[in-house]
C-alpha positions in Angstrom: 32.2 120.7 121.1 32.9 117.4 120.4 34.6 114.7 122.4 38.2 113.6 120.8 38.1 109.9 120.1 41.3 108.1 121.6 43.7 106.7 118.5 44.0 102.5 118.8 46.8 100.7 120.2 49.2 100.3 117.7 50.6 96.3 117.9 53.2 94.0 115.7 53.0 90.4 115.2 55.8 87.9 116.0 55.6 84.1 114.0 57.9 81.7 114.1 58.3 77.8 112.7 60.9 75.6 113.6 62.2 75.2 109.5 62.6 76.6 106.4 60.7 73.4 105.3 57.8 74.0 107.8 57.3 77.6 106.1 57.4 76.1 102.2 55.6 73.3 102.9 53.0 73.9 105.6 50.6 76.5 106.7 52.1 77.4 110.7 53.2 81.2 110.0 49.2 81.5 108.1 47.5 80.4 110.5 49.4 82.0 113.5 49.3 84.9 112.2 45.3 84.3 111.2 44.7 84.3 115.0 47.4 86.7 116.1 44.8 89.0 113.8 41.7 88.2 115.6 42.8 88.1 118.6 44.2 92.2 117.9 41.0 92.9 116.4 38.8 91.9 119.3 41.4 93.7 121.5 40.4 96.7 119.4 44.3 96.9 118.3 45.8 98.4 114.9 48.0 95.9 113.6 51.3 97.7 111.7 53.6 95.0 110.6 54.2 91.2 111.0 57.6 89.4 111.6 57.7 86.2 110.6 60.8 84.1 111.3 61.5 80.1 110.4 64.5 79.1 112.6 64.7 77.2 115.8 63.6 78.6 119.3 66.7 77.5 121.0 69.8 79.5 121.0 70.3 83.2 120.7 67.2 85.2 119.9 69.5 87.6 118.1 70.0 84.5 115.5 66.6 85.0 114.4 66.2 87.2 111.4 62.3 88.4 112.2 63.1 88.6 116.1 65.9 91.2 115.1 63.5 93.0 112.3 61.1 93.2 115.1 63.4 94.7 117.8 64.8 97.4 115.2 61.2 98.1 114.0 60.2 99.1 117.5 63.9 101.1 118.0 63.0 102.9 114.9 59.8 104.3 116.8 60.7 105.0 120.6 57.9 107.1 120.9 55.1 104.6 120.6 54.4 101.8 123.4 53.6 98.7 120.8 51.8 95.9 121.8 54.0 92.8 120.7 51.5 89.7 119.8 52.6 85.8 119.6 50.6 82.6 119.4 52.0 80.8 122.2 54.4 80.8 124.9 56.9 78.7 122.7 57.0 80.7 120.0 58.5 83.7 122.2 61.8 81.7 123.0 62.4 77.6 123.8 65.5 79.0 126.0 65.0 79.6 129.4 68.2 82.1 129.7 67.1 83.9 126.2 63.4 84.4 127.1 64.5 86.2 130.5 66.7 88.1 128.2 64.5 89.1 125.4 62.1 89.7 128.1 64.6 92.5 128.9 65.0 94.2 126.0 61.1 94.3 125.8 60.5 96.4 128.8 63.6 98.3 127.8 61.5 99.6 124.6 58.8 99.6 126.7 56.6 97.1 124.7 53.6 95.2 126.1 53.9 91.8 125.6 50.6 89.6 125.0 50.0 86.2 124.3 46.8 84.0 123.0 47.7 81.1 125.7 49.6 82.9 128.4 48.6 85.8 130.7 51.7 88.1 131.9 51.3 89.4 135.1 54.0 91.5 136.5 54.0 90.2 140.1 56.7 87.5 141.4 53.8 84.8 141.2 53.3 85.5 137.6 57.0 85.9 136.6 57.5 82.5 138.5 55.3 80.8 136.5 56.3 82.3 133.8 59.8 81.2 134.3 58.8 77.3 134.7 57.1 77.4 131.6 60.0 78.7 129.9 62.0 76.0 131.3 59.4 73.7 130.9 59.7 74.4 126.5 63.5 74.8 126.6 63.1 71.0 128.3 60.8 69.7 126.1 63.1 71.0 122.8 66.0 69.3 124.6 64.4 65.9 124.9 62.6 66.0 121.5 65.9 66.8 119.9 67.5 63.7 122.0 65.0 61.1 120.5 65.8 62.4 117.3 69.5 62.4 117.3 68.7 58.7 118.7 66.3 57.5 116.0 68.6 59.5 113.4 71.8 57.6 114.6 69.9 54.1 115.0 69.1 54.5 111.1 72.8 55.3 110.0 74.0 52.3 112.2 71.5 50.2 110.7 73.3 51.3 107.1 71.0 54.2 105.8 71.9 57.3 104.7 69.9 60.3 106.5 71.8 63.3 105.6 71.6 65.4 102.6 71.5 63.3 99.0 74.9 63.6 97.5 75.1 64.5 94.2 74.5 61.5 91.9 71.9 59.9 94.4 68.3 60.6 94.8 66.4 58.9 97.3 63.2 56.5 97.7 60.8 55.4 99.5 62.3 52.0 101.1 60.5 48.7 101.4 62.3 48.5 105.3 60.8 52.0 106.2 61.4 55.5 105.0 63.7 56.4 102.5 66.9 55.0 101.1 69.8 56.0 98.6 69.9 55.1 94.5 72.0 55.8 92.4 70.9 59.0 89.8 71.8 58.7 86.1 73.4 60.2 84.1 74.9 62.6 87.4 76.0 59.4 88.9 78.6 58.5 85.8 80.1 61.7 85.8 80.9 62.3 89.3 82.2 58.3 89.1 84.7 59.7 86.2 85.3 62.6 88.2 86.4 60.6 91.4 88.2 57.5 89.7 89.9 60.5 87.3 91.7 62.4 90.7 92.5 58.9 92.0 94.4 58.1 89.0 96.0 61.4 88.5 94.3 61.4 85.2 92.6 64.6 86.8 95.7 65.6 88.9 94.1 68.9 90.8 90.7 69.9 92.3 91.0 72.5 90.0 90.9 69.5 86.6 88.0 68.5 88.5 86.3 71.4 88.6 86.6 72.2 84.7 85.7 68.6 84.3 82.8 68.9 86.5 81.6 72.5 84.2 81.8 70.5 81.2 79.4 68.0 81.5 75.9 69.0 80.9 74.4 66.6 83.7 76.3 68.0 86.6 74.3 70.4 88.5 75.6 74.1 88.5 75.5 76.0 91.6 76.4 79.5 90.2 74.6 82.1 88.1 77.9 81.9 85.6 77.6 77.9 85.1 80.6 77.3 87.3 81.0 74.8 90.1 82.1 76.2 93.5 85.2 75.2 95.0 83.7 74.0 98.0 81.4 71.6 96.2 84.8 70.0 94.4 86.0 69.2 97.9 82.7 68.1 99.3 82.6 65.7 96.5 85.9 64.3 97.2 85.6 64.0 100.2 81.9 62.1 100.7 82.4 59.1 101.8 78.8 57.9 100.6 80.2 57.2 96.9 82.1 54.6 98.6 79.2 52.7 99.9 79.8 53.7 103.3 77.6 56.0 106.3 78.9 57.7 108.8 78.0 60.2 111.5 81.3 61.9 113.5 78.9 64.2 115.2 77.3 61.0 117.0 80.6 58.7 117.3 79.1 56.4 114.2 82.0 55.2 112.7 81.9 54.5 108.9 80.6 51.7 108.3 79.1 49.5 105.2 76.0 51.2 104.0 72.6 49.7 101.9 73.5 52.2 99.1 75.2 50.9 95.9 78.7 52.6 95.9 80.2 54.4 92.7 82.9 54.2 93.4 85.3 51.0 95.5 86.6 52.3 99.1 90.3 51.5 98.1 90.0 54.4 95.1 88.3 57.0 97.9 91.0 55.9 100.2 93.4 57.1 97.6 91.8 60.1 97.0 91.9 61.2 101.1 95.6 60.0 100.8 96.0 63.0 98.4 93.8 65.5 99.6 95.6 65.4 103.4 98.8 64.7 102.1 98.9 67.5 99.1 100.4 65.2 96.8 99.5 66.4 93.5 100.8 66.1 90.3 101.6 69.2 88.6 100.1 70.1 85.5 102.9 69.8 82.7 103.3 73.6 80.8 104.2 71.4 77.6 100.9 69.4 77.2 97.7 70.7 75.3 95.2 69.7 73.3 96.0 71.2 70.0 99.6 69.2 69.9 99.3 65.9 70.8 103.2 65.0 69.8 103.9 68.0 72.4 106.7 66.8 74.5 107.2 63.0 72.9 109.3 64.6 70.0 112.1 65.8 69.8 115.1 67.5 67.5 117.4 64.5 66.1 120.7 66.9 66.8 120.3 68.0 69.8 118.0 65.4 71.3 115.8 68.5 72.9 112.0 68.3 72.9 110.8 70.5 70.7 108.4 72.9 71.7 104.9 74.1 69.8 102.4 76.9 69.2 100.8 79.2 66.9 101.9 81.5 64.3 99.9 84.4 63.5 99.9 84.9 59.9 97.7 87.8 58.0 94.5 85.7 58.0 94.7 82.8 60.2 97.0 81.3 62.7 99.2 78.0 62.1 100.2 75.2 64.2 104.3 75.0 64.2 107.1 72.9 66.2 110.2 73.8 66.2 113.7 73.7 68.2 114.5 75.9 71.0 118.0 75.1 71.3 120.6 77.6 70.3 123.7 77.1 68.6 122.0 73.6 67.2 121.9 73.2 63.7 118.0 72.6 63.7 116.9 76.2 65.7 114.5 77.8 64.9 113.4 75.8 61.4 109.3 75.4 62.0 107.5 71.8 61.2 104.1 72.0 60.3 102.2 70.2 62.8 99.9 68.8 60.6 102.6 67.6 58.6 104.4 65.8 61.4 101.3 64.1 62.5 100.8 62.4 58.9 104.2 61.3 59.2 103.7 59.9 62.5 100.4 57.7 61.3 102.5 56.5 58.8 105.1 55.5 61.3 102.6 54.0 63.6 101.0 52.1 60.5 104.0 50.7 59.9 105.3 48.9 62.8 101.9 47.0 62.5 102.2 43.1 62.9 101.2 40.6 60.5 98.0 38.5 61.5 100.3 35.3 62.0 102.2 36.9 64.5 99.6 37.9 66.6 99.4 34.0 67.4 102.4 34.1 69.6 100.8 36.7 71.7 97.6 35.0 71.8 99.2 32.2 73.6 101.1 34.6 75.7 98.3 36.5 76.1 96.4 33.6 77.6 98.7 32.2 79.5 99.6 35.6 81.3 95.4 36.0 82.2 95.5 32.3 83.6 98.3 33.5 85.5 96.3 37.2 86.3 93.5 34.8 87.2 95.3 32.4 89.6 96.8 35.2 91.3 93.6 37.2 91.8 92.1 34.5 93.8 95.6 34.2 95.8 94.9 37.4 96.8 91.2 37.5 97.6 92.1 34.9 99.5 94.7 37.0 101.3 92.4 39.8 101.5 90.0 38.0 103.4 92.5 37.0 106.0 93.8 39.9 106.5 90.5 41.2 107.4 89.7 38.4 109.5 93.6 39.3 111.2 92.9 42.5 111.5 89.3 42.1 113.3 91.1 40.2 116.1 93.7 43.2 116.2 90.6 45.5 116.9 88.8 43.2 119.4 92.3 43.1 121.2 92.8 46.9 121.6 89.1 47.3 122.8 89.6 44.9 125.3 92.7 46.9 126.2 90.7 50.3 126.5 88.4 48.5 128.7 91.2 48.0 130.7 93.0 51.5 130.7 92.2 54.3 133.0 94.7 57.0 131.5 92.7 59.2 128.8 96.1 59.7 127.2 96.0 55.8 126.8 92.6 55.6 125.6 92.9 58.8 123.1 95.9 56.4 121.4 94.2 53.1 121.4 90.8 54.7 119.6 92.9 56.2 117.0 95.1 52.6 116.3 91.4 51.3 116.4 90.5 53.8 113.8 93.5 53.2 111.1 93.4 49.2 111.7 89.3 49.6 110.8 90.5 51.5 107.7 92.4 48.6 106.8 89.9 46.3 107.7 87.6 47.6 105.4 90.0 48.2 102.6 90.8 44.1 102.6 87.6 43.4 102.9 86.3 45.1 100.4 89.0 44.1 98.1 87.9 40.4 99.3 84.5 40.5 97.9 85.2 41.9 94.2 85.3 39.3 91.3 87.6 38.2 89.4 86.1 37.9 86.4 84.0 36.4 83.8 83.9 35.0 80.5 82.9 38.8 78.8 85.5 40.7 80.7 88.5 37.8 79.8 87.1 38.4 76.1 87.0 42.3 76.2 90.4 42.2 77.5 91.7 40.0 74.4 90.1 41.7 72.1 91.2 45.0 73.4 95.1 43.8 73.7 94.8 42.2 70.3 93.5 45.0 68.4 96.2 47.9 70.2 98.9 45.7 69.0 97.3 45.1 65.4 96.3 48.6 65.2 97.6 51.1 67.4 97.2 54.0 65.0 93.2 53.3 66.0 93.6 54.5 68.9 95.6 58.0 67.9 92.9 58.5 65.0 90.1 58.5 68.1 91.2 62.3 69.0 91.0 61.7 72.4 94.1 63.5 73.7 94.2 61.4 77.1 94.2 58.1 74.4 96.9 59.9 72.6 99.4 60.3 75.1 98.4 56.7 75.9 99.9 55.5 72.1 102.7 57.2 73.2 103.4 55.8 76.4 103.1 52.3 75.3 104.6 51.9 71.7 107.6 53.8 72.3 110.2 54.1 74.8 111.8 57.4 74.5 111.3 60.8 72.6 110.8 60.3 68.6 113.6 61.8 67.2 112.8 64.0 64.4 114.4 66.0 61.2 113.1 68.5 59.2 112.9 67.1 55.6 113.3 63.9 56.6 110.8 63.0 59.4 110.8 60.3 62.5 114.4 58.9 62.5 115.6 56.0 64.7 112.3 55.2 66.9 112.8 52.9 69.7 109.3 50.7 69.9 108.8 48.9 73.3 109.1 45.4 73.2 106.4 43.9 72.0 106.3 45.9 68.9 110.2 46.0 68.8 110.2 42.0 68.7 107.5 41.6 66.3 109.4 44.2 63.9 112.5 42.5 64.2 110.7 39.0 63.7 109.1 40.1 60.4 112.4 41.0 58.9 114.5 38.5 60.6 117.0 37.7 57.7 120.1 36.3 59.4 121.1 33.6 62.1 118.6 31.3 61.5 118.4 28.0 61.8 115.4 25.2 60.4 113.5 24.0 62.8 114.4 20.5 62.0 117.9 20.9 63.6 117.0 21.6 67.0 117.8 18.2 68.5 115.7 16.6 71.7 118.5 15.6 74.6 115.6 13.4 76.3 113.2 11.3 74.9 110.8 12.7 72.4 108.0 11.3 73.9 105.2 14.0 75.9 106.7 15.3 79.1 104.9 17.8 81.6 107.3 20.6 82.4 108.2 20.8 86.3 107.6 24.5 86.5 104.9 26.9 85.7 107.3 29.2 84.2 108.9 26.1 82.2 105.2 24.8 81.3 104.6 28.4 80.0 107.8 29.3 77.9 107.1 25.3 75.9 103.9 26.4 74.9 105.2 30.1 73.4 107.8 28.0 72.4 105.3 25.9 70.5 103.3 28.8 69.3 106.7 30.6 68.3 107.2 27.7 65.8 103.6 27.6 64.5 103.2 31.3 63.5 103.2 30.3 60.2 103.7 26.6 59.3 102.6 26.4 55.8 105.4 28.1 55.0 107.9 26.7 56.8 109.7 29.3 58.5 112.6 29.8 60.0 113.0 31.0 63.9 115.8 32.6 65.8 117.4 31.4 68.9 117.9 34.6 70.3 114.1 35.3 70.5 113.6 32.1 72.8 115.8 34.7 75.2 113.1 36.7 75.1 110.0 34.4 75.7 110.1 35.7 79.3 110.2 39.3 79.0 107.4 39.4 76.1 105.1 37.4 78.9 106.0 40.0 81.5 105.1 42.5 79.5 101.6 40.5 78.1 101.3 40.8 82.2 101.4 44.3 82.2 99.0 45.2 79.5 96.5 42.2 80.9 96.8 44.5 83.8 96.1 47.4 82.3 93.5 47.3 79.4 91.6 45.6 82.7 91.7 49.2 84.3 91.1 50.9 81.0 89.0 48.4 79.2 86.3 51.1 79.2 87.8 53.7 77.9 90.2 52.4 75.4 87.0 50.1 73.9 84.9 53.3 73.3 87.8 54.6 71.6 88.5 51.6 69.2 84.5 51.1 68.3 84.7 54.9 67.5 86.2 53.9 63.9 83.4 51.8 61.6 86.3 49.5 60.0 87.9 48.4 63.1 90.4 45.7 62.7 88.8 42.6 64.0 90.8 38.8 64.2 89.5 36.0 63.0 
């Protein structure tokens, strides 16, 4: 008879890394689990399964994906007595209250534990020692994660960013040691459209955003569909890296200037952490959409009701309608073609164009109002700067006072006055460091101003519906009344186009130039004023529109000198926020109107 030959000892393998990155990129599960393999095979063991796991030590063991695979794996089977192999002591647990734990639910599954370094030996001497070397790696995970916290939080106060690369940035290798933020093209210029588009309302919800986000081929997708997560609208909102600034809360690092280039300034995130905590958004108007542009600027000459829009399904196709909505008017319910009313509409934008010989006057006014824009841009940089420098001394003064202060009630108050005045500080001095100008911009902005008020109807013919509503907003004042049969009656033009109108078919009280009379001597005085100094030289330019033909001007548009440079103010001002946009839009047409 022969003897029965005793079955092996049946064993698992525990491995563990520190990182997800440590797994990918290195070769630590391999090779522990290489000598995990030798070491059961000259123990004459029958290895069964492996559980790997890539997370931290610390903490709960039951955090641990493989430790919990491991622990069911050997539930599963109560009846065997499984040898449980690791590398080393750490691997087990780097918690001194978690190893005496899963120590516990070992012997409570009655596994053998056995490692390559250590020796268990169930006497109070062994678990002893045991026990000091578990506090011995739960120490050493403690102070390696304390020099890295400090070298980590010495590199974000020195201006780096160390955190995850925000979307639009990529980083480097940097000539001051390891790696630094650039900016990544073309991700970076959508994301800066994106931000500067919520900040102006232009993209009035997260939800814009998001669509605006989807749209653009360069923006990385993070779901199977091609949509853009909620959460990583608001994350992009809210990172304060696309201002040019670092910051750690974790580790009391304040925000602070970074070595990054910013895409966007810190006065437009401010704005956009104003909205975001203050819920102030602008709702989305049911009355604007793409296919009618006129939507909401026109409206029935009876009743003075904007008239609504949509399509009409006919047999074959659908067509684009307005109409009036108002009952009991004499217009309801009669349908405009849309595409009608839009022809009719260029036409009435092509006609309140300006003759070339006009535009001189608002050259001049043009010029003088971007002197003026000029002057008072350095005013304020100026201003800026102090302020800054003000505001400093307000911090120094409250950090001296928490110095001072022994109630934590005190101190909790002065830290967050400390926090809003940096804020500020910051916000000035940002704004004290941008430039003016240059020679290029002052030129783009001329040329921009000049060719809206020679051309406006450039601009509608672009199809960009945000450019659009922007024709509308600044040629004309109120809703265009409209007839059916008879088209756009009784516009009212802002000023600028209203005045030149009026000034091309000026037919009555007029007077020749040659009676205006001087009351002081003729000879060349300099005005006292800036404002007087300004209103001769339109004055001057109002008379020289067209000499060769010796016109005639009207008294009652010197009244009106001032209010035509106010408004020359306002459009320096804003073609020099939208010189961007509204250029792309003009070079879109090959026969732009140019001046000499």
């Amino acid at each position: 008879m022969t003897e029965k030959i005793p079955a092996a000892q049946k064993a698992v393998i525990y491995c563990r890394v520190s990182s997800k990155k440590q797994s990918t990129d290195g070769a630590g599960l391999e090779s522990q689990e290489h000598r995990c393999r030798e070491y059961a095979e000259s123990k004459g063991y029958h290895v069964e399964a492996v559980f790997p796991d890539d997370t931290s030590g610390g903490g709960d063991f039951m955090n641990r994906p493989g430790m919990v695979a491991l622990l069911a794996y050997l539930d599963a089977k109560p009846q065997e007595n499984y040898v449980v192999i690791f590398d080393d002591l750490k691997r087990y647990a780097r918690d001194t209250e978690f190893h005496l734990k899963l120590t516990r639910e070992m012997a409570q599954r009655n596994a053998k534990r056995e490692c390559l370094n250590f020796n268990f030996e169930d006497t109070p001497e062994g678990k002893f020692i045991e026990t000091i070397i578990a506090a011995q790696g739960e120490l050493e995970r403690k102070q390696n994660r304390r020099q890295v916290i400090q070298k980590m939080k010495a590199r974000v106060e020195q201006g780096f960013w160390i955190f995850r690369a925000p979307v639009g940035y990529k980083y480097i290798n940097s000539k001051r040691g390891g790696k630094e933020l650039i900016i990544d093209e073309p991700v970076a210029s959508t994301v800066r459209q994106a931000l500067e588009g919520f900040a102006s309302g232009r993209l009035n919800t997260q939800f814009a955003v998001r669509k605006f986000l989807e749209e653009c081929p360069h923006f990385p997708k993070d779901l199977p569909n091609g949509e853009v997560r909620r959460q990583t609208v608001v994350r992009v909102l809210r990172q304060v890296a696309y201002a040019g600034f670092v910051q750690a809360p974790n580790w009391n690092v304040k925000p602070r200037l970074g070595n990054h280039e910013p895409l966007i300034s810190y006065e437009t995130y401010t704005k956009i952490q104003n909205i975001l905590d203050e819920g102030v958004y602008a709702p989305q108007r049911k009355d604007l959409h793409h296919d009618f542009p006129l939507r909401g600027a026109v409206c029935c000459s009876s009743c003075s009701t904007p008239m609504t829009a949509g399509w009409s399904k006919g047999k074959t196709k659908s067509y684009p309608y307005f109409w009036c909505r108002t009952k009991g008017c004499d217009q309801y319910g009669k349908v405009i073609n849309r595409d009608k009313m839009e022809t009719e509409f260029k036409t009435l934008l092509k006609g309140i164009q300006p003759t070339p010989s006009l535009l001189n006057l608002f050259k001049t006014m043009f010029n003088d109002a971007y002197e003026m824009h000029m002057a008072q841009a350095q005013d304020r940089l100026k201003a800026f700067k102090q302020e800054s420098i003000d505001l400093e001394k307000q911090i120094a003064g409250l950090v001296e006072r928490v110095m001072d202060a022994s109630s934590q009630t005190v101190i909790a108050a002065y830290e967050s006055k400390i926090d809003l005045l940096e804020k500020k500080r910051l916000v000035a001095l940002e704004k004290s460091k941008q430039r003016t100008s240059n020679n290029d911009t002052q030129s783009n902005l001329f040329e921009l101003s000049f060719q809206f008020l020679a051309n406006p109807c450039k601009i509608w013919e672009s199809g960009r519906f945000d450019l659009q509503r922007l024709v509308l907003k600044l040629v004309f004042l109120e809703h265009l009344p409209y007839t059916k049969g008879k088209g756009f009656l009784n516009s009212k033009k802002s000023l600028p186009f209203n005045v030149l109108g009026d000034f091309s078919s000026m037919k009555c009280q007029m007077v020749l130039p040659e009676r205006f009379e001087l009351s002081t001597s003729p000879l060349p005085r300099e005005c006292s004023t800036p404002e007087l100094r300004q209103q001769s030289r339109l004055w001057v330019a109002l008379q020289a529109t067209d000499r060769d033909a010796q016109p005639t001007v009207s008294t009652g548009m010197t009244r009106l000198l001032p209010q035509l440079a106010c408004w020359c103010k306002s459009a320096i001002c804003f073609f020099w926020n939208n010189d961007k946009v509204v250029h792309s839009a003009m070079s879109t047409s090959s026969n732009a109107h140019h001046l000499p």
